[in-house]
Phi, psi and omega in degrees: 000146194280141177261124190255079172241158177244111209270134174289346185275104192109317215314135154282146190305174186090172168301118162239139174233125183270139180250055176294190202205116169225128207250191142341290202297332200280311167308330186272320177292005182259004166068006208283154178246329196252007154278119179256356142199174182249122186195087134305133110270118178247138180235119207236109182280146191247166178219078199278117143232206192315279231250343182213160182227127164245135188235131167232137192238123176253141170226137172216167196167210173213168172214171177211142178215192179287124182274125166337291194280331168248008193002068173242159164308133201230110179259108194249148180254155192234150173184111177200183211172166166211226180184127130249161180251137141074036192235145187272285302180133209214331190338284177291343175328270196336310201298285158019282208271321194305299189316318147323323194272342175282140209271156193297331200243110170257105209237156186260165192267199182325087151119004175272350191267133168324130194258008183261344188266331189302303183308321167302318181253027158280343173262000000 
């Protein structure tokens, strides 16, 4: 897994803006089963002084899992964030923040679903 840290050794002082990537590959180390791929931007401003590093991180992107009702592939777009203090390592933040931002009921919207599982569960 790719590491979504922020190495303090260079970093300078002042506003950085850090660029990640989070896939498929970043859930399965994650033991996750019900994402079935990934395609994350994480963009992260870091704000280094002497003594604190403060961060703020946006992820946008797509995910993609099983629709409830028709168990076909489901693509939901995530737009979430977060805000640290004094903190390096984002890894788990990141898993977190995604899992979190996904709605309890994953539904295809109106008229999206396999219409052939649809017809099955009209009866």
């Amino acid at each position: 897994m790719q590491p979504f840290e922020i190495s303090l050794r260079g970093l300078k002082p002042g506003r950085s803006v850090i660029n990640w990537h989070a896939d498929t590959e970043f859930f399965k180390d994650f033991e996750n089963q019900e994402i079935l791929s990934a395609d994350l931007a994480i963009v992260c401003e870091v704000d280094y002084l002497e003594r604190s590093l403060d961060v703020k991180c946006s992820i946008d992107g797509t995910v993609t899992v099983i629709c409830d009702r028709c168990l076909e592939p489901l693509d939901i777009d995530v737009h979430t964030g977060f805000d640290a203090h004094d903190q390096t390592e984002f890894s788990q933040d990141i898993y977190d923040y995604v899992c979190a931002s996904l709605p309890m009921i994953r539904v295809h919207a109106d008229g999206g679903c396999n219409e052939e599982t649809i017809k099955y569960l009209k009866r």
